[in-house]
mmCIF file of the N, C-alpha and C atoms, coordinates in Angstrom:
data_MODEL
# 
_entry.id   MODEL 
# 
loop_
_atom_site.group_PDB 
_atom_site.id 
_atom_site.type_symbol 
_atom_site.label_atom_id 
_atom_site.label_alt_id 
_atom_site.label_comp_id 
_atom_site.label_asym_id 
_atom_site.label_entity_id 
_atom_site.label_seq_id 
_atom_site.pdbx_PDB_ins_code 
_atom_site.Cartn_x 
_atom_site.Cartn_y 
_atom_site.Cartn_z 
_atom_site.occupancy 
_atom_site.B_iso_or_equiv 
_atom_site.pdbx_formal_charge 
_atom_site.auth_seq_id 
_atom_site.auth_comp_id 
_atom_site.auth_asym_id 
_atom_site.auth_atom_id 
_atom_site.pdbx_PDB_model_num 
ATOM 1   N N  . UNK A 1 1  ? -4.252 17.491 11.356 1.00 0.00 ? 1  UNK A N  1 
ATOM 2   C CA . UNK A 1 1  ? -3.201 17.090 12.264 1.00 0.00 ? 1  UNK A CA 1 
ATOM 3   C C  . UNK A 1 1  ? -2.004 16.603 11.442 1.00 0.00 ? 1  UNK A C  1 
ATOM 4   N N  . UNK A 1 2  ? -0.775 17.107 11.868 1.00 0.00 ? 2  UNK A N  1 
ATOM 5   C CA . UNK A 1 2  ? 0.277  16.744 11.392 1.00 0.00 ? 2  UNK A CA 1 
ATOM 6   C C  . UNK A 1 2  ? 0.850  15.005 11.363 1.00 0.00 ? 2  UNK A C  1 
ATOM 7   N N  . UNK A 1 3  ? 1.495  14.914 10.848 1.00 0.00 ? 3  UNK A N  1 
ATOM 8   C CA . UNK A 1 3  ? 2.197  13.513 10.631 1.00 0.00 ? 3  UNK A CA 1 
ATOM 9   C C  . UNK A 1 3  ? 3.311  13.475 11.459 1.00 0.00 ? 3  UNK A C  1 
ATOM 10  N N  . UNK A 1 4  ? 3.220  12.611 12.447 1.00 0.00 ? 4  UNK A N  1 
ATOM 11  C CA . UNK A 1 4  ? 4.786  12.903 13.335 1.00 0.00 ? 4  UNK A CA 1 
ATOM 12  C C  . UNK A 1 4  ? 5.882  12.323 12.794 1.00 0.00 ? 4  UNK A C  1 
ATOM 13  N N  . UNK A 1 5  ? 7.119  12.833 12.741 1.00 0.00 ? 5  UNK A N  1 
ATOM 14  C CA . UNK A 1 5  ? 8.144  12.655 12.026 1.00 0.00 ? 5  UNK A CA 1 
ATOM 15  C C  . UNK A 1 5  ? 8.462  11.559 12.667 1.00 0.00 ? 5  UNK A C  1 
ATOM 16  N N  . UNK A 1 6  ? 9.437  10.738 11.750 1.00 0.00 ? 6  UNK A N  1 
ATOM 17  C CA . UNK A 1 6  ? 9.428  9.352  11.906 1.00 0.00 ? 6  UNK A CA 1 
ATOM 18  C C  . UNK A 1 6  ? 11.404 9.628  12.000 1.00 0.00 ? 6  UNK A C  1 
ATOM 19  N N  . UNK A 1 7  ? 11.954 9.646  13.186 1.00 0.00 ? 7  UNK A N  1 
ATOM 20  C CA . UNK A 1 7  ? 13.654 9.677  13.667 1.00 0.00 ? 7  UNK A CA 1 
ATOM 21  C C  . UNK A 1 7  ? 13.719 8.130  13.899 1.00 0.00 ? 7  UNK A C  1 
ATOM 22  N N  . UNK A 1 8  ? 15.045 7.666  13.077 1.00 0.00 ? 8  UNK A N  1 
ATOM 23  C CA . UNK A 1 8  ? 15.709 6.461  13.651 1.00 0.00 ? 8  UNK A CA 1 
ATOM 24  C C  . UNK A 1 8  ? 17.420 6.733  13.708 1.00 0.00 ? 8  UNK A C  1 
ATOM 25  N N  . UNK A 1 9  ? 18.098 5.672  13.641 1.00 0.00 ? 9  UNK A N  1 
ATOM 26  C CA . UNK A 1 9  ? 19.557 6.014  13.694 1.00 0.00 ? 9  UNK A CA 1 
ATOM 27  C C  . UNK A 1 9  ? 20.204 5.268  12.414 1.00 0.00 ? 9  UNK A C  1 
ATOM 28  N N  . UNK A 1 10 ? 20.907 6.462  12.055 1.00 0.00 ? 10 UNK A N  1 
ATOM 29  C CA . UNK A 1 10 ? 21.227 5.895  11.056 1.00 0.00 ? 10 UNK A CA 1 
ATOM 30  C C  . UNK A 1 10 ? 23.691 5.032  12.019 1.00 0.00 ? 10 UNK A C  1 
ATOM 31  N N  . UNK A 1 11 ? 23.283 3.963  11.524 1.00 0.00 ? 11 UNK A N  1 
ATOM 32  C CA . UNK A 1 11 ? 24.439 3.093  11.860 1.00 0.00 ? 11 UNK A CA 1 
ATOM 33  C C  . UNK A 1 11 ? 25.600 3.385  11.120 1.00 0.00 ? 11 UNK A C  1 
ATOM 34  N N  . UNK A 1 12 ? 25.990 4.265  10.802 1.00 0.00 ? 12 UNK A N  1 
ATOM 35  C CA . UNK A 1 12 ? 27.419 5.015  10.223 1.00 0.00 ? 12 UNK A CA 1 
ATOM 36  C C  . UNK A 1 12 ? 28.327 4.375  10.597 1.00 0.00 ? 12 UNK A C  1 
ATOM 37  N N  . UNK A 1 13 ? 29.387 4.243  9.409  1.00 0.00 ? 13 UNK A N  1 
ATOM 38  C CA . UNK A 1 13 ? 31.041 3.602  9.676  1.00 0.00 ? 13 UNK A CA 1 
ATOM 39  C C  . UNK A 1 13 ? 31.115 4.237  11.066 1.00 0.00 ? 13 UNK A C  1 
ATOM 40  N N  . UNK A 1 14 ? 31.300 5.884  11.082 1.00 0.00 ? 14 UNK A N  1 
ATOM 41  C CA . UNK A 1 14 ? 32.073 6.290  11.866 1.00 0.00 ? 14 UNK A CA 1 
ATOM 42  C C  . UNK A 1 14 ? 31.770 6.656  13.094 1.00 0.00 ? 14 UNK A C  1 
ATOM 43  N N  . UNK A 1 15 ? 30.370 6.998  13.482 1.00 0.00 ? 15 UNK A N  1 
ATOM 44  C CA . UNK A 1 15 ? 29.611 7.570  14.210 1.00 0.00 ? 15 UNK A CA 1 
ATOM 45  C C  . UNK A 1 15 ? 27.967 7.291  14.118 1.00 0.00 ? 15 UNK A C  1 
ATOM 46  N N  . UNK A 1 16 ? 27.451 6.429  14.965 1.00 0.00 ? 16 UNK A N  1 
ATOM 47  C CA . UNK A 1 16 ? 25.412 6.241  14.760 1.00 0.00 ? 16 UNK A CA 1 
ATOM 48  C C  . UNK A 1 16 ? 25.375 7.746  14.997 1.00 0.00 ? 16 UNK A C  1 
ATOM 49  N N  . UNK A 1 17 ? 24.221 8.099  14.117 1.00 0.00 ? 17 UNK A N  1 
ATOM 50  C CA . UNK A 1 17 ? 23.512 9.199  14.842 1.00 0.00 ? 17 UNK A CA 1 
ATOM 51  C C  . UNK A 1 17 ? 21.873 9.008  14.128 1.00 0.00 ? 17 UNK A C  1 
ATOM 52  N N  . UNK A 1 18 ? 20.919 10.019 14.821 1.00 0.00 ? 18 UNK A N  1 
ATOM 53  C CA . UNK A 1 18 ? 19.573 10.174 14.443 1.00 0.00 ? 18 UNK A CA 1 
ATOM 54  C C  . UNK A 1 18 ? 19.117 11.295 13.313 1.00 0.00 ? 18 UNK A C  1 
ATOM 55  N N  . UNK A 1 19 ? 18.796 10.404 12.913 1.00 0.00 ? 19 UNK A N  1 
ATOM 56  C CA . UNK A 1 19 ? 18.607 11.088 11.161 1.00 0.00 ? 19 UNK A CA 1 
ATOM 57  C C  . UNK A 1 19 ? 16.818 11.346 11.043 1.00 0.00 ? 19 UNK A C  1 
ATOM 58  N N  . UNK A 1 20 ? 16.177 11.947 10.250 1.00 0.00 ? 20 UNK A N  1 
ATOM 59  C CA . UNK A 1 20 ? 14.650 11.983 9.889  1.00 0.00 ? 20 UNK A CA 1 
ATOM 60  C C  . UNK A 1 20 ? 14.386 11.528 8.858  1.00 0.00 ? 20 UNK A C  1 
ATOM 61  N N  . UNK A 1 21 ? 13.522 10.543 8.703  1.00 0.00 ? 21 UNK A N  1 
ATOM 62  C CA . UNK A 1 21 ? 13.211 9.567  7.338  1.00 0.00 ? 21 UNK A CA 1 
ATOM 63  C C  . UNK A 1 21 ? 12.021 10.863 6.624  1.00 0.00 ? 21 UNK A C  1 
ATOM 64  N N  . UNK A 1 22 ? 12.807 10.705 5.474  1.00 0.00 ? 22 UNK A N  1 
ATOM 65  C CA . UNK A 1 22 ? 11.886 11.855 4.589  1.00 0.00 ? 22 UNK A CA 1 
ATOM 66  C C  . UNK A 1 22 ? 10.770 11.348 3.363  1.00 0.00 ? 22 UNK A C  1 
ATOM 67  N N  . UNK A 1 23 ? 11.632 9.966  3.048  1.00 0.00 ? 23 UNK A N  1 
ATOM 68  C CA . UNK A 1 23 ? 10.939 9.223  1.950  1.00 0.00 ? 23 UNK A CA 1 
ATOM 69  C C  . UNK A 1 23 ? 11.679 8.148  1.594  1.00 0.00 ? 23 UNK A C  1 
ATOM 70  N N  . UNK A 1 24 ? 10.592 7.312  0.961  1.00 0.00 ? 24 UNK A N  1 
ATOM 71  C CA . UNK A 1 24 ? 11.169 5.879  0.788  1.00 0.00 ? 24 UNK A CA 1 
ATOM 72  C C  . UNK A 1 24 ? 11.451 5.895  -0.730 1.00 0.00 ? 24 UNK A C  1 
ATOM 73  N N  . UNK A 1 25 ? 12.556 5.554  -1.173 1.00 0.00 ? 25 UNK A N  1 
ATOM 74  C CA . UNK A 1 25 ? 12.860 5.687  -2.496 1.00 0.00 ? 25 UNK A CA 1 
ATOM 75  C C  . UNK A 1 25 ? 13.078 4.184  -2.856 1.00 0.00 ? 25 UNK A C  1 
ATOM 76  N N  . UNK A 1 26 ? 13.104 3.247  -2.247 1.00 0.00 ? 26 UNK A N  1 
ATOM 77  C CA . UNK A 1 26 ? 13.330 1.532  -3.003 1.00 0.00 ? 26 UNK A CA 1 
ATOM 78  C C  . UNK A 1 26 ? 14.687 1.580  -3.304 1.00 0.00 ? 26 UNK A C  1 
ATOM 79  N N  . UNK A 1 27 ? 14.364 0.829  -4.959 1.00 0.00 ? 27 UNK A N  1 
ATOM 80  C CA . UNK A 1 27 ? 15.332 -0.156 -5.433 1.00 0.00 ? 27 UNK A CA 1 
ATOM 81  C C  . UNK A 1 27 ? 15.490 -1.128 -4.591 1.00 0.00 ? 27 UNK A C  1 
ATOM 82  N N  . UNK A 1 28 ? 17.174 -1.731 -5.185 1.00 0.00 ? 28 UNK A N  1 
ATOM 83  C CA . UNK A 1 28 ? 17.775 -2.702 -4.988 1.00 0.00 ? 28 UNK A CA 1 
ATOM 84  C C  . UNK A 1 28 ? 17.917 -2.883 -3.323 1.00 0.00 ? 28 UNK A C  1 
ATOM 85  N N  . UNK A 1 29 ? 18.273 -1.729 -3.112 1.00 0.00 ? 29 UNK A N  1 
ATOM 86  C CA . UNK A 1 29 ? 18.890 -1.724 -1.556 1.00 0.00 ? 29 UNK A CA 1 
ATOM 87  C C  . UNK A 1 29 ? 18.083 -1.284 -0.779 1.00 0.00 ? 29 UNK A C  1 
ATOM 88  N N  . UNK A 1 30 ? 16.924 -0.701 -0.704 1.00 0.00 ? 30 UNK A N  1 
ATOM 89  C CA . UNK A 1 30 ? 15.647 -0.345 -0.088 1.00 0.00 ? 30 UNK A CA 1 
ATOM 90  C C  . UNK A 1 30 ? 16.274 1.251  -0.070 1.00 0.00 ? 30 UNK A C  1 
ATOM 91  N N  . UNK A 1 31 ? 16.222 1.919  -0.257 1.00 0.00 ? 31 UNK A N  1 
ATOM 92  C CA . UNK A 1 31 ? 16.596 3.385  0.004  1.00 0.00 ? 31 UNK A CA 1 
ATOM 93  C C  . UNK A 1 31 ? 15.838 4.303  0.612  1.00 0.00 ? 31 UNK A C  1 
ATOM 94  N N  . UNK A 1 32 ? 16.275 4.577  1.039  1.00 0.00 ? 32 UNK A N  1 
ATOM 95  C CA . UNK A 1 32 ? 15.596 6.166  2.072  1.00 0.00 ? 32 UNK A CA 1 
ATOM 96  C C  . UNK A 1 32 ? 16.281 7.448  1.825  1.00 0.00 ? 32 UNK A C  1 
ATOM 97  N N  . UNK A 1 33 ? 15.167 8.106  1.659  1.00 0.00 ? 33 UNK A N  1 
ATOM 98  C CA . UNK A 1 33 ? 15.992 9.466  2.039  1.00 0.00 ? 33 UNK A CA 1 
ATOM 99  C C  . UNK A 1 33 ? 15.783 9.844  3.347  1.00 0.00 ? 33 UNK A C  1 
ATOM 100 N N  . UNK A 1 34 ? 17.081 10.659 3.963  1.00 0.00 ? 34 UNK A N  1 
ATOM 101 C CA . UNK A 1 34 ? 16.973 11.020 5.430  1.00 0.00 ? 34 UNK A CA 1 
ATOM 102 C C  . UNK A 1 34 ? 17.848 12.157 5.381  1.00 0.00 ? 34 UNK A C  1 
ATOM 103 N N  . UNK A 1 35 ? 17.333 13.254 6.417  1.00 0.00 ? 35 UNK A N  1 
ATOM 104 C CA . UNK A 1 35 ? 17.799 13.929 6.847  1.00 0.00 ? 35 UNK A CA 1 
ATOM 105 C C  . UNK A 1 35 ? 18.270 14.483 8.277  1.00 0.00 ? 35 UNK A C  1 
ATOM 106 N N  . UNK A 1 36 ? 19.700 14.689 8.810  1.00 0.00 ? 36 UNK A N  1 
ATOM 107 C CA . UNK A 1 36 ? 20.205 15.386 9.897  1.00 0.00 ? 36 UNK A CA 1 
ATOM 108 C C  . UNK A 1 36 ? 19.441 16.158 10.441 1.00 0.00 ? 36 UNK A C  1 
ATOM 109 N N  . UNK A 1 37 ? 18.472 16.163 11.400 1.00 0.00 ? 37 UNK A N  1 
ATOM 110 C CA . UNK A 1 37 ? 17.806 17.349 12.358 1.00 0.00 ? 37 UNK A CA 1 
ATOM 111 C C  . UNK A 1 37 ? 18.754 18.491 12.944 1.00 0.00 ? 37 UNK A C  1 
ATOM 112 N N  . UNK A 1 38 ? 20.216 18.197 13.181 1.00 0.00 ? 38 UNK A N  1 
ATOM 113 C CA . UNK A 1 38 ? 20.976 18.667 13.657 1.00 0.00 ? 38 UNK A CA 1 
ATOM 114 C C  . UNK A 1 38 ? 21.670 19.566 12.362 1.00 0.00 ? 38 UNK A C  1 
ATOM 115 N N  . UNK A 1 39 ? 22.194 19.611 11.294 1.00 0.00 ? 39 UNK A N  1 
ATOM 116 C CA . UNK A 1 39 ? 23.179 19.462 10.355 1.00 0.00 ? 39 UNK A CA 1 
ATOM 117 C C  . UNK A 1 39 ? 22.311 20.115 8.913  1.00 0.00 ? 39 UNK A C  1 
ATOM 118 N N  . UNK A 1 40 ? 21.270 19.797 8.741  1.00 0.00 ? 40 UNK A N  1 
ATOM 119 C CA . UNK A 1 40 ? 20.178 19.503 7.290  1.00 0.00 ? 40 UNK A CA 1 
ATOM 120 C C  . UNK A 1 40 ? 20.528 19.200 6.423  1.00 0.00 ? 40 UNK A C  1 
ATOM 121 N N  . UNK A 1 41 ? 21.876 18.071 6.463  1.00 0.00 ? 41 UNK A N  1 
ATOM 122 C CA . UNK A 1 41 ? 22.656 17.259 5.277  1.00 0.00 ? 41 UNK A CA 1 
ATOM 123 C C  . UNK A 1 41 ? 21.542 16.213 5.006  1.00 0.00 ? 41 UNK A C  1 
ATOM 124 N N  . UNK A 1 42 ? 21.017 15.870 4.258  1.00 0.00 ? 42 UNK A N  1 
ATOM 125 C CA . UNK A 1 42 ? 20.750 14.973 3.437  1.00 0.00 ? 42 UNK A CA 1 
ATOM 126 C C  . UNK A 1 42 ? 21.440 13.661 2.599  1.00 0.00 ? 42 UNK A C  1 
ATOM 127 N N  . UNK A 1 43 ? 20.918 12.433 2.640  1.00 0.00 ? 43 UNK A N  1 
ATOM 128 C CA . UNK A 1 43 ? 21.098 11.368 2.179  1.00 0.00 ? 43 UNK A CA 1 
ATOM 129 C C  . UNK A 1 43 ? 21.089 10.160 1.218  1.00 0.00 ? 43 UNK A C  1 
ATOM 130 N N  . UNK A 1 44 ? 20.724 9.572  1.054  1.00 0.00 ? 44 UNK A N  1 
ATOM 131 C CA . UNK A 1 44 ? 20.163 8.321  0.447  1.00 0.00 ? 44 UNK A CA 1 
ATOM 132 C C  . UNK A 1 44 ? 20.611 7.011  1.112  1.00 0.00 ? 44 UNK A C  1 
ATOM 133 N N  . UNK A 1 45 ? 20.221 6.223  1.847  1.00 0.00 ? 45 UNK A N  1 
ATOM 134 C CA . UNK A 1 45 ? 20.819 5.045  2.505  1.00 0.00 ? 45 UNK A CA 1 
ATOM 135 C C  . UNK A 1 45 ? 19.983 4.023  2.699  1.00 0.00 ? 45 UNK A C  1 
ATOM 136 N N  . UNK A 1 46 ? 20.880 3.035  2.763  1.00 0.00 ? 46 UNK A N  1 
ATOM 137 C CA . UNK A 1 46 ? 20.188 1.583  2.434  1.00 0.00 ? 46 UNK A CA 1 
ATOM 138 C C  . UNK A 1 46 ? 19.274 1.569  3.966  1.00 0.00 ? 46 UNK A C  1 
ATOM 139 N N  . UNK A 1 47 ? 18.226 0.883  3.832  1.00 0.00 ? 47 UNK A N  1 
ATOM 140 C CA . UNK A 1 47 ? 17.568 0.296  4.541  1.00 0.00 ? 47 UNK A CA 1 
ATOM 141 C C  . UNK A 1 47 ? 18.227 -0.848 5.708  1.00 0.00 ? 47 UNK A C  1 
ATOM 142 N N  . UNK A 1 48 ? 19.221 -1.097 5.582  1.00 0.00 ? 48 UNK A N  1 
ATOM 143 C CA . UNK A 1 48 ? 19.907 -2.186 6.461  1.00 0.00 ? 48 UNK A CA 1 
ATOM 144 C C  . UNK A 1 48 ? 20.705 -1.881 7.223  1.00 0.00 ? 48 UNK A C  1 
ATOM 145 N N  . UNK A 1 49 ? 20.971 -0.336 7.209  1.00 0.00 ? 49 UNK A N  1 
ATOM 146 C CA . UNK A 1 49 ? 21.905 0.552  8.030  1.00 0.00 ? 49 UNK A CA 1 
ATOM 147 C C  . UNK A 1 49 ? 21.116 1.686  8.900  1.00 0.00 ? 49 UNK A C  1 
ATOM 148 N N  . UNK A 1 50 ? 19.821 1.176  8.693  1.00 0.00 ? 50 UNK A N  1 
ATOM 149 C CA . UNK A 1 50 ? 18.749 2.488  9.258  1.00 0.00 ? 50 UNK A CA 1 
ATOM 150 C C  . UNK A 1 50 ? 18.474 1.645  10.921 1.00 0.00 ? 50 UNK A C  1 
ATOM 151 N N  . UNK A 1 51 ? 18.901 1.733  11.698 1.00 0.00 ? 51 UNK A N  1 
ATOM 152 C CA . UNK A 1 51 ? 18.772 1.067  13.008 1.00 0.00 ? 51 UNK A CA 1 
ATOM 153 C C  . UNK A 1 51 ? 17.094 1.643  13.534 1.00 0.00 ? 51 UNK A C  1 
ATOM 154 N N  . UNK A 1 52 ? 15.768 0.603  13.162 1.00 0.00 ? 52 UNK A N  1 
ATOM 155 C CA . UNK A 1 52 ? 14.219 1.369  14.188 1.00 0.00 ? 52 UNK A CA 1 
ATOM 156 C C  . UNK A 1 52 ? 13.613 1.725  12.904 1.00 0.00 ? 52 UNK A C  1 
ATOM 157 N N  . UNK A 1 53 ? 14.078 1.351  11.374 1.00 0.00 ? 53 UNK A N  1 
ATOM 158 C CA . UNK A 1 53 ? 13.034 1.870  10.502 1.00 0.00 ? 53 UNK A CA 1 
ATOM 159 C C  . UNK A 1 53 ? 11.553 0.538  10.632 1.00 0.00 ? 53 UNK A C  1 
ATOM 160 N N  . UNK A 1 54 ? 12.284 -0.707 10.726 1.00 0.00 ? 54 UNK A N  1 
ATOM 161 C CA . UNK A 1 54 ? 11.114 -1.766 10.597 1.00 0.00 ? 54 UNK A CA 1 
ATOM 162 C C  . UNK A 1 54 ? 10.797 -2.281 12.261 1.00 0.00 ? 54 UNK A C  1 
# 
């Protein structure tokens, strides 16, 4: 059985939208990688801008 994908919003200057958490990369700033379901742009973003990751 698959792993259900884990969507939150990512809180953008310009625009929230729902992104797909791909992996947790740490550091300093907690990092994630995420990707656009819509778009398949890819990321890196802090953990404090991920609106539903915790």
């Amino acid at each position: 059985m698959a792993t259900p994908e884990l969507i939150v919003t990512w809180d953008h200057d310009e625009c929230p939208f729902p992104v797909r958490v791909d992996a947790y990369i740490g550091g300093v700033d907690n990092l994630y990688r995420v990707t656009s379901p819509d778009t398949g742009g890819t990321w890196d973003v802090p953990e404090s801008e991920l609106i539903g990751i915790r």
